[in-house]
N, C-alpha and C positions, 0 to 999 in steps of 0.2 A: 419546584421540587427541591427539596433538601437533599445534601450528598446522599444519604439513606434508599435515598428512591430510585438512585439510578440502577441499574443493573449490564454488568458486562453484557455486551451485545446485541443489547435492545438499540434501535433503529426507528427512526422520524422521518416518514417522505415527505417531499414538500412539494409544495406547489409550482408549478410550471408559473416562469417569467419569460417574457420577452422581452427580447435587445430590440432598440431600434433606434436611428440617428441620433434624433435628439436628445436621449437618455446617453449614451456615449460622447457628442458635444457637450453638453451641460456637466458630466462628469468630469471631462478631457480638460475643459477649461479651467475647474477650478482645482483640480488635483493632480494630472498628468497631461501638460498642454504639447503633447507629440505630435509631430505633423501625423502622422500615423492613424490620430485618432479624428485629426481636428480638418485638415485637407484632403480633400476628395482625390485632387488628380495627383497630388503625392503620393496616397495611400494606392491609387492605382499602378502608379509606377513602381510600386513597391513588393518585395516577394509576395505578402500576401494578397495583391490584387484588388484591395479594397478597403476602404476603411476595417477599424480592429477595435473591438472595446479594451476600456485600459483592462490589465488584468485582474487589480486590483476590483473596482467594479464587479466583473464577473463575480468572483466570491462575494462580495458583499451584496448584490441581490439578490443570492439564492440563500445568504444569512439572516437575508430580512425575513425569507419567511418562517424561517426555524423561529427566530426571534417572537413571531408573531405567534407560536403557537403557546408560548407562556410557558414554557419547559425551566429555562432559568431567572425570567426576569426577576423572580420577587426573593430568592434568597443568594442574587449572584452576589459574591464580594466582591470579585474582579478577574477580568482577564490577565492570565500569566504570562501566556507568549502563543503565538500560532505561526504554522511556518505552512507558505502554500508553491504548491508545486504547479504549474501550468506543462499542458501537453499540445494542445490545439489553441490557435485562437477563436475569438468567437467575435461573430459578423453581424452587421447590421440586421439581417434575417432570423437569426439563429434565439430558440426556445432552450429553455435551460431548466433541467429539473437538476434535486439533487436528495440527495438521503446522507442523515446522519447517524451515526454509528456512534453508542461509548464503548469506546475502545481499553478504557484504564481508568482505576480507580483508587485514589491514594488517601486512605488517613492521614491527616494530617497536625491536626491541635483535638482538644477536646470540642471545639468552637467550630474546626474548619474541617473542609477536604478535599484535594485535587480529582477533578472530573477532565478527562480528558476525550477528549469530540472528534472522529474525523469528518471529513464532509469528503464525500464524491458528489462532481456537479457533469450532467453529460450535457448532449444536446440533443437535437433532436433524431439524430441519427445514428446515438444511443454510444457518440464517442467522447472517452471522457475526456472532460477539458482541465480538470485540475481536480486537485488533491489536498485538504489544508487538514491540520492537527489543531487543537486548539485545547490548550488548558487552561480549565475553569478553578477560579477557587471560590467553592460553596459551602454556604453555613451546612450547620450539623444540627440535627433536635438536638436543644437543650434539653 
């Protein structure tokens, strides 16, 4: 899509992911190696009682499937900044949808234009886990 196409308050569901150990280990190890994520009887002894996906993670599987629907890939210029908020953690069990929202839309060159994204991601129990903004800067029709 070109910045043109978007419209305030149009909305992308995505597809349901599931967390499970090894997708938390394999993440944990190369990007957030916390006993949290990475030690079972630590994570148990821990407030949350169990191993925790990084948070990061979180966001980014449920961005893979936005990603995958070809909304920005072919005229993104680049990510500006994204800022995520976390509520819940999310557990080895735990299904994750999420819907994306354009929340704001900024002219910006003749060339360019700030597209700005939120993502709510819940779980299965319909409680949200986080919150991220994220602005895009998209070509424009020439």
């Amino acid at each position: 899509m070109f910045f043109e196409d978007f419209k305030l308050g149009t909305s992308f569901e995505l597809a349901p992911v599931k967390v499970d150990r090894e997708r938390i280990r394999s993440f944990a190890r190369d990007y957030d190696p916390l006993p949290l994520h990475l030690d079972e009887e630590k994570a148990k002894a821990s407030r949350f009682k169990g191993l925790i996906a990084p948070g990061v993670m979180s966001f980014m599987l449920v961005w893979a499937e936005f990603v995958k629907l070809g909304v920005v890939n072919d005229n993104l210029i680049a990510g500006l900044s994204t800022k995520i908020e976390w509520f819940v953690p999310v557990y080895i069990w735990d299904e994750l949808t999420g819907k994306v929202t354009v929340t704001g839309l900024e002219g910006r060159t003749e060339s360019s234009g700030l597209v700005e994204l939120t993502t709510e991601v819940f779980n299965q129990s319909s409680m949200l886990v986080l919150r991220d903004v994220t602005e895009l800067l998209m070509d424009r029709r020439l």
